[in-house]
VOPA-703305 format. One record per residue (C-alpha): residue in one letter; y negated, z, x negated. Coordinates in steps of 0.1 Angstrom, whole numbers, always signed. Layout:
BEGIN
<atom A, <Y, Z, X>>
...
END
This chain:
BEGIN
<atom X, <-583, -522, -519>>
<atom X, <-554, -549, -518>>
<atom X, <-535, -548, -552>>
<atom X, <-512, -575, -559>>
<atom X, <-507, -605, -582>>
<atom X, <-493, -637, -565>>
<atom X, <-492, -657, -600>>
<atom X, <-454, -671, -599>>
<atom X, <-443, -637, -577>>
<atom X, <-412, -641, -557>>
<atom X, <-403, -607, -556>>
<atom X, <-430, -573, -554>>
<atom X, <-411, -540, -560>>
<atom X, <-429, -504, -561>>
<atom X, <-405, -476, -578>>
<atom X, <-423, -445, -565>>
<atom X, <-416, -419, -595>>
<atom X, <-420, -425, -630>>
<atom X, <-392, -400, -644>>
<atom X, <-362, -411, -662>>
<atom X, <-347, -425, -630>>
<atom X, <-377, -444, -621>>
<atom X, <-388, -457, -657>>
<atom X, <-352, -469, -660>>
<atom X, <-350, -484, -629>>
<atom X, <-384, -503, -636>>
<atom X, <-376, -515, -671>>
<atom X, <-342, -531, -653>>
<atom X, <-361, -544, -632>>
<atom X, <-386, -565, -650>>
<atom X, <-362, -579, -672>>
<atom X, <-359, -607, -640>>
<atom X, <-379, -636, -636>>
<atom X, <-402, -639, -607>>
<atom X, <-403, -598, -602>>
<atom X, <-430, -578, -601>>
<atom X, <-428, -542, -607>>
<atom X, <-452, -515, -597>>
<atom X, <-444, -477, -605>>
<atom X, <-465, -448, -586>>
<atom X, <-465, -415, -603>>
<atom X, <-482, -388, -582>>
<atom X, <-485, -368, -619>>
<atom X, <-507, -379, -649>>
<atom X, <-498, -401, -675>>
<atom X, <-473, -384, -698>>
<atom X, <-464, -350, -678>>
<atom X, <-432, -354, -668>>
<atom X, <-441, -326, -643>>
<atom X, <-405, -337, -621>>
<atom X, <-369, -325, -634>>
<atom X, <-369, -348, -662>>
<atom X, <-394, -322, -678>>
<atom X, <-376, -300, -676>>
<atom X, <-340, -312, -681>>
<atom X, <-328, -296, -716>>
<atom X, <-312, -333, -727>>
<atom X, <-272, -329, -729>>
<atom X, <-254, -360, -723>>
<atom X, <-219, -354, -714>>
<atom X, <-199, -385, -709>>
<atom X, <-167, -377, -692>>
<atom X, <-169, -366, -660>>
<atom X, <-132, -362, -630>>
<atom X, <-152, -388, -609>>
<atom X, <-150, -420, -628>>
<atom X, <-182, -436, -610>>
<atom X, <-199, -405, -631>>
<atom X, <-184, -413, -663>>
<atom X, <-190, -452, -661>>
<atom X, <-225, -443, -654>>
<atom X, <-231, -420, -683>>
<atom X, <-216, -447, -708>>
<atom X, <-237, -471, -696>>
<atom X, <-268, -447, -695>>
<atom X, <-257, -431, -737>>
<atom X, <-254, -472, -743>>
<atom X, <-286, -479, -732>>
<atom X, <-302, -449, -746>>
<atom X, <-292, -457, -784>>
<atom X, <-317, -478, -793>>
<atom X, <-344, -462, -775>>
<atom X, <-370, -450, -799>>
<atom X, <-409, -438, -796>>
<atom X, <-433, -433, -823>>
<atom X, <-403, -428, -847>>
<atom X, <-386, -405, -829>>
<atom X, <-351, -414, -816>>
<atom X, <-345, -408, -780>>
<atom X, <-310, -401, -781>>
<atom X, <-289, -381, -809>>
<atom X, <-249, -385, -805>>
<atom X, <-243, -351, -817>>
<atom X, <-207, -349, -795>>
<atom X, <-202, -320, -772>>
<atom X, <-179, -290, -775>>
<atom X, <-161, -272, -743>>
<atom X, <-148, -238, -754>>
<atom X, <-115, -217, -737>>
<atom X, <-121, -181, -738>>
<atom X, <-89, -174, -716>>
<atom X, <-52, -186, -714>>
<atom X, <-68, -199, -678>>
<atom X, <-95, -219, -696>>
<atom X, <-75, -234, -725>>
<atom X, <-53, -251, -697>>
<atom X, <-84, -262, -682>>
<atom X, <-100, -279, -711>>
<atom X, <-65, -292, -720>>
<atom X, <-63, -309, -690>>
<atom X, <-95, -325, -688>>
<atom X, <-92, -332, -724>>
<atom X, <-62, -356, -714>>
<atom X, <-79, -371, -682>>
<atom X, <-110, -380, -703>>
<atom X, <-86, -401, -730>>
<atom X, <-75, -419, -698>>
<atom X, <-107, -429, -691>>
<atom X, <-111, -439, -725>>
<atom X, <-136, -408, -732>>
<atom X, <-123, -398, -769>>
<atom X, <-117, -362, -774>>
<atom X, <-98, -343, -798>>
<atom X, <-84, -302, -792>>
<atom X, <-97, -278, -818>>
<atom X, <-85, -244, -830>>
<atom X, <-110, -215, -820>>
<atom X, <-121, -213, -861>>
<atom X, <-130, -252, -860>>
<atom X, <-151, -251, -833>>
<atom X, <-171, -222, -843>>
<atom X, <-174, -236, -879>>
<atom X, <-188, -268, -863>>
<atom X, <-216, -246, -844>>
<atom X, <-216, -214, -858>>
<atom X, <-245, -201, -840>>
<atom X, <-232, -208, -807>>
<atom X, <-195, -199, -808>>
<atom X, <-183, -171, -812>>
<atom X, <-145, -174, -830>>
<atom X, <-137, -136, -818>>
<atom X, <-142, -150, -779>>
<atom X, <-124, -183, -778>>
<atom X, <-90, -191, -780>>
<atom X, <-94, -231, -783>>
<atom X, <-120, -263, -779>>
<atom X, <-122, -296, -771>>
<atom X, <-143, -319, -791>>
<atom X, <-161, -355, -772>>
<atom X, <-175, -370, -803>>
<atom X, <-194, -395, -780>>
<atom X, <-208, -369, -766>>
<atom X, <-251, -365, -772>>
<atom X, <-286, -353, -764>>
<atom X, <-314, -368, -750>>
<atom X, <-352, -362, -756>>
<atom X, <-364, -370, -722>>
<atom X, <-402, -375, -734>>
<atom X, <-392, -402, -763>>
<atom X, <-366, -418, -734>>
<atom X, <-390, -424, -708>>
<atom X, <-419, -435, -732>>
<atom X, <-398, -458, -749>>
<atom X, <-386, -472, -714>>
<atom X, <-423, -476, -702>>
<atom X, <-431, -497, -731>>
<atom X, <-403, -520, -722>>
<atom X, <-411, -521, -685>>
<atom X, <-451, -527, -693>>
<atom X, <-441, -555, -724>>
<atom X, <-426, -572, -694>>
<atom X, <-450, -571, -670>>
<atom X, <-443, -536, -648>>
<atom X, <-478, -516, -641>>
<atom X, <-476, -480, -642>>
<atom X, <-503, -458, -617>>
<atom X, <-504, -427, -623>>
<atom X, <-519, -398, -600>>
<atom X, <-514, -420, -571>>
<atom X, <-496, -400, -545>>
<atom X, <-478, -420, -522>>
<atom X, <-485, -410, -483>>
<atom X, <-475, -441, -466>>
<atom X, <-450, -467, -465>>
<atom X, <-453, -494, -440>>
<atom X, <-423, -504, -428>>
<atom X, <-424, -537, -398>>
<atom X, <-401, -547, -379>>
<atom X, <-370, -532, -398>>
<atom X, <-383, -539, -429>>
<atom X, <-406, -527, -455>>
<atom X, <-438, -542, -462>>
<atom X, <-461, -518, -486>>
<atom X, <-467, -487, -501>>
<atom X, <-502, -468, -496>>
<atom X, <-511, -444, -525>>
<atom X, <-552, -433, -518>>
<atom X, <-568, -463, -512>>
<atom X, <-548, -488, -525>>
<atom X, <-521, -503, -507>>
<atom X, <-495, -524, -526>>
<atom X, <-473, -550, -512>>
<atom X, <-436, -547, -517>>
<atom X, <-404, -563, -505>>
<atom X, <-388, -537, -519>>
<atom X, <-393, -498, -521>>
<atom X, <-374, -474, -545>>
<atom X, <-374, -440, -545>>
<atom X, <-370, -424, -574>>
<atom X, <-389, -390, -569>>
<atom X, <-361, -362, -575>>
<atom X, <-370, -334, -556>>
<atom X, <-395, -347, -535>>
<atom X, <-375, -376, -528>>
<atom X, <-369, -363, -491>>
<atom X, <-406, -363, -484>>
<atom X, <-413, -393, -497>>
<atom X, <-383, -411, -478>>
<atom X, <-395, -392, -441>>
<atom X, <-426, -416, -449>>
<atom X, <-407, -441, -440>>
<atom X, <-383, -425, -412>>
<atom X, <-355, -420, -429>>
<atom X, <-333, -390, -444>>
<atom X, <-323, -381, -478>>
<atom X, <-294, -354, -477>>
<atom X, <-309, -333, -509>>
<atom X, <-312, -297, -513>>
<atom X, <-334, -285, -541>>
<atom X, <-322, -256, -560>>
<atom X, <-334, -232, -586>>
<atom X, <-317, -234, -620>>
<atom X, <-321, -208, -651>>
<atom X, <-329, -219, -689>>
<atom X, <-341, -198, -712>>
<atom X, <-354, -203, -756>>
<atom X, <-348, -181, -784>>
<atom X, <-375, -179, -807>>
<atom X, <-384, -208, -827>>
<atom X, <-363, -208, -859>>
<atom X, <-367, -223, -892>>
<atom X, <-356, -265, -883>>
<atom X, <-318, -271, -890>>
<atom X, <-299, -303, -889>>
<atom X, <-283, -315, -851>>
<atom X, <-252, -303, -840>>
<atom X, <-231, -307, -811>>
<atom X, <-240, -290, -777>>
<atom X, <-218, -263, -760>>
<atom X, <-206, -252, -728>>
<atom X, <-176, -229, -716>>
<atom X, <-167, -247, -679>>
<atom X, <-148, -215, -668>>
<atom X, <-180, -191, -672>>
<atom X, <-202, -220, -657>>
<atom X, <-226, -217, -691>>
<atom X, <-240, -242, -715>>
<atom X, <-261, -242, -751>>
<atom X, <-279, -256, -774>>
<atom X, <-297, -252, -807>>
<atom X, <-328, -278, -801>>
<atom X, <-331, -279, -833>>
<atom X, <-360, -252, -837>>
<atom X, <-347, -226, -816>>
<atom X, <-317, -220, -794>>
<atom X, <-311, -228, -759>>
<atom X, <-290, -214, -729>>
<atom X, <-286, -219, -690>>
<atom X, <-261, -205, -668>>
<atom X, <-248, -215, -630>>
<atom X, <-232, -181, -627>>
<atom X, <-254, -167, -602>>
<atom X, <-264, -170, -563>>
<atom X, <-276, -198, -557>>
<atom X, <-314, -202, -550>>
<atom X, <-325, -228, -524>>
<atom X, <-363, -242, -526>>
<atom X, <-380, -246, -495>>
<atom X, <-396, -282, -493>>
<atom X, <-429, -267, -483>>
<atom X, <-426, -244, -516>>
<atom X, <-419, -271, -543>>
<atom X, <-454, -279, -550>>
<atom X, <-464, -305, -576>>
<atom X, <-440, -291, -604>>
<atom X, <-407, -288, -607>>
<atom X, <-408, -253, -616>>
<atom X, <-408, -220, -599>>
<atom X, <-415, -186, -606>>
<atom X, <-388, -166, -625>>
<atom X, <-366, -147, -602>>
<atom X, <-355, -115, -622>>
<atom X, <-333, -105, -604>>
<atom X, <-311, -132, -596>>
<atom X, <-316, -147, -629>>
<atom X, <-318, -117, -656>>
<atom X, <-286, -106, -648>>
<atom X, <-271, -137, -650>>
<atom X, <-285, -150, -686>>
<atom X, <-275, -115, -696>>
<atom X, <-239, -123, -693>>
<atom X, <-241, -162, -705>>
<atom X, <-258, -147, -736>>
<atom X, <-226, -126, -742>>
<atom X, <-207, -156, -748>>
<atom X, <-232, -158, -786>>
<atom X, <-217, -142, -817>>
<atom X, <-234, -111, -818>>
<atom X, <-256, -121, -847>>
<atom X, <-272, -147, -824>>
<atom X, <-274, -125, -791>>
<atom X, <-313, -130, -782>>
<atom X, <-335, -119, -762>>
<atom X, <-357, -147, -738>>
<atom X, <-388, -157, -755>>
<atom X, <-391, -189, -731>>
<atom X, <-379, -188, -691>>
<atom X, <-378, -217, -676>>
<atom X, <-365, -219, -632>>
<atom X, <-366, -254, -631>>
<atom X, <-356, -271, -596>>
<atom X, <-332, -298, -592>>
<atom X, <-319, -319, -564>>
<atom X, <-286, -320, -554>>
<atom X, <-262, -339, -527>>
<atom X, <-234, -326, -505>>
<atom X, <-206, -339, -531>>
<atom X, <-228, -337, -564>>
<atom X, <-228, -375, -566>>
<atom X, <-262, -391, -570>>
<atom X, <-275, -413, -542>>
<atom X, <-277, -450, -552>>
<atom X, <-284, -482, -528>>
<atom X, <-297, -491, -500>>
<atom X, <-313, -467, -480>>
<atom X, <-304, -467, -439>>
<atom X, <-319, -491, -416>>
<atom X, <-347, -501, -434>>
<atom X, <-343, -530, -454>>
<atom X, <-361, -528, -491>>
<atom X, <-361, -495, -491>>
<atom X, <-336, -482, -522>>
<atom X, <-329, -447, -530>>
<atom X, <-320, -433, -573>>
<atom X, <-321, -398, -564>>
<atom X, <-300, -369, -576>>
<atom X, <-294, -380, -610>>
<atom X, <-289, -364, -639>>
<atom X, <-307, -376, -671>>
<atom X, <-272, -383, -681>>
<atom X, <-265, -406, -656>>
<atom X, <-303, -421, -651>>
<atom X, <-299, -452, -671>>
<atom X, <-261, -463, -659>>
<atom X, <-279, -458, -622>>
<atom X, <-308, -479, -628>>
<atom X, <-292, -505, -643>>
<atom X, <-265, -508, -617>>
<atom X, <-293, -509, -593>>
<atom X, <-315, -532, -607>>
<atom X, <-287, -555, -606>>
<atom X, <-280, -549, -569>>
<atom X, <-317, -554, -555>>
<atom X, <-320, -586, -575>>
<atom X, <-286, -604, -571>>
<atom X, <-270, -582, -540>>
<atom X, <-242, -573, -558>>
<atom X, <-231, -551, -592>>
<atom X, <-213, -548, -623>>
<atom X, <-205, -510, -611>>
<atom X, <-173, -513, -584>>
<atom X, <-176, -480, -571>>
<atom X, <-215, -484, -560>>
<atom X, <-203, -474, -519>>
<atom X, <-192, -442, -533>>
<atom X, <-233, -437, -544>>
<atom X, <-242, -448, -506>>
<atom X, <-270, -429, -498>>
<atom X, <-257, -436, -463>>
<atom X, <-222, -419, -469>>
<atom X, <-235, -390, -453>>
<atom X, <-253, -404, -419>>
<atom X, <-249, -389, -388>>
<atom X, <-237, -352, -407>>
<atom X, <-259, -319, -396>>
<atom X, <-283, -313, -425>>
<atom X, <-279, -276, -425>>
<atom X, <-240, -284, -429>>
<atom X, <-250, -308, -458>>
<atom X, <-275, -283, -473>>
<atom X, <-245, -254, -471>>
<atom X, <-221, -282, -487>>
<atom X, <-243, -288, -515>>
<atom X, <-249, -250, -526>>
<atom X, <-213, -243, -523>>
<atom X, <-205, -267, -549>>
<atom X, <-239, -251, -573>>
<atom X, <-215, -230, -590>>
<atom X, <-189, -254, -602>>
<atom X, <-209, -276, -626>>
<atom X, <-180, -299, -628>>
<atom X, <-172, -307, -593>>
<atom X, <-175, -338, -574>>
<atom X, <-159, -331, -539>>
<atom X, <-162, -304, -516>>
END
């Protein structure tokens, strides 16, 4: 059947993927007049079954690229208020980076000081303060210094994109779920509808928004998304009696990160080969089977960076699969030579909501509050040899901070 609503309708957009990207990009969206918004989820309602699932929630704001750190302000800002069922969607907890080396106290030193002039606060802290402000993560023995981001937080990616699906259906967007998209029609240079099972819904604009299956779903309409999906460790302690929130940790110079979730602890690590997915092995989840050993070895190690009395053994292992570009910036904008069709792919949950609301702006008035949108082009990398773009993008897996290759 037709589906389509022509009651004071100057604009139809279908977001294809309703995780944090999409959600976001849809609630923007219908805060317009005259736009209607349609979101396709090939899931069920509530599964999250993409990387948002999966994602384990830290929102760190300062990033070396500023396009990346106006982008996570903008997505923490938007995130505050963000509530559903009672639950908050986002805790600012702040965010610790810990030096275990002369080497890495530089480092964090150094970033410390670009972050202020970016106007991220931050504050240095001796070994002993950071491990009294997470005890259970740092271990004082192991780290020479820290630096603090107060505005630093966490996210609960369930209560984030419920709360944003309210907004976007209080103001008019329709959500389908298990409605796999297998066409988009695209006439004469332009599109003209989505086809998901028997329906087929009009659009004068197309956005993508489907993370790692992004690719596929952009091929249905002849054009090329440079994203390579990649396996990624996380692993849970045993649940523990509930304490209060505290800030999360990483330690950039052994490429690991933590958490305590409130209920039990939580770890992932980068310091390990890196594991390219196959598109025809992704499935309909964004999880794979646990490699032991790639992955065993490596959470061994990150776990070493614990105080001993919080050493654990997995009781949860989680591979989930991300997407990532050839300079680990997301892709944002218009998409080649189709025009309507609009790509938010490769995005972080920290970054989702700055990304969808810079977008939003730019399908609806052609132009954005974000000034370094081209440097999001999903275009920047046309005409480049995907297996080149593909090697690019794993070489840069193991440096979780870098933005260039």
């Amino acid at each position: 059947m037709i589906v389509t609503n022509t009651n004071h309708i100057t604009r139809r957009i279908v977001v294809i993927g309703a995780g944090i990207a999409g959600t976001a990009t849809a609630a923007y969206l219908s805060e317009y007049d005259g736009v209607e918004v349609v979101v396709l989820d090939r899931g069920p309602c509530g599964s999250l079954l993409g990387s948002t699932g999966l994602a384990p929630g830290f929102v760190g704001l300062f990033n070396e690229a500023p396009v990346l750190t106006k982008l996570a302000r903008t997505s923490a800002h938007g995130y505050t208020d963000l509530c559903h069922r009672g639950q908050n969607g986002f805790d600012q907890v702040g965010g610790l980076e810990i030096a275990t080396t002369p080497e890495g106290q530089r480092e964090i030193e150094r970033r410390s000081e670009l972050a202020r002039g970016q106007g991220v606060p931050s504050q240095l802290l001796e070994a002993r303060q950071a491990s009294s402000a997470v005890p259970v993560l740092v271990d004082r023995s192991r780290s020479l210094g820290a630096v603090h981001y107060p505005d630093d937080g966490v996210v609960h990616s369930d209560v984030i994109v419920e709360a944003l699906a309210d907004r976007a259906a209080a103001a008019g967007a329709r959500f389908r779920f298990d409605s796999a998209v297998h066409a988009i029609d695209v006439q004469r240079g332009r599109v003209r509808a989505v086809r998901a099972g028997t329906d087929v819904y009009r659009a004068d604009d197309v956005v993508i928004a489907c993370g790692i299956w992004g690719p596929a779903v952009a091929a249905l309409a002849g054009q090329r998304l440079p994203l390579t999906p990649v396996a990624h460790p996380y692993v849970y302690g045993k649940p523990h009696s509930p304490v209060g929130l505290s800030p999360f940790v990483r330690w950039p110079e052994h490429h690991v990160y933590a958490r305590d979730h409130g209920d039990r602890l939580g770890l992932g690590t980068y310091d390990h080969v890196p594991v390219p997915i196959t598109p025809n092995a992704l499935g309909t989840k964004a999880e794979q089977p646990w490699p032991d050993e790639v992955f065993d070895p490596a959470v061994a190690k990150a776990s070493m960076l614990l105080p001993a009395a919080t050493h654990f053994t997995p009781h949860q292992r989680l591979n989930g699969v991300f997407a990532m570009s050839p300079d680990n910036l997301p892709l944002v904008g218009p998409m080649g030579d189709v025009d309507g069709l609009w790509a938010a792919q490769a995005l972080w949950v920290t970054h989702a909501g700055g990304a969808a609301h810079a977008l939003a702006q730019l399908i609806t008035h052609g132009k954005t509050d974000l000034s370094e949108i081209d440097q999001l082009s999903p275009g920047r990398f046309a005409d480049q040899l995907p297996d080149e773009l593909a090697r690019r993008a794993l070489r840069l897996y193991n440096d979780i901070y870098a933005t260039a290759d």
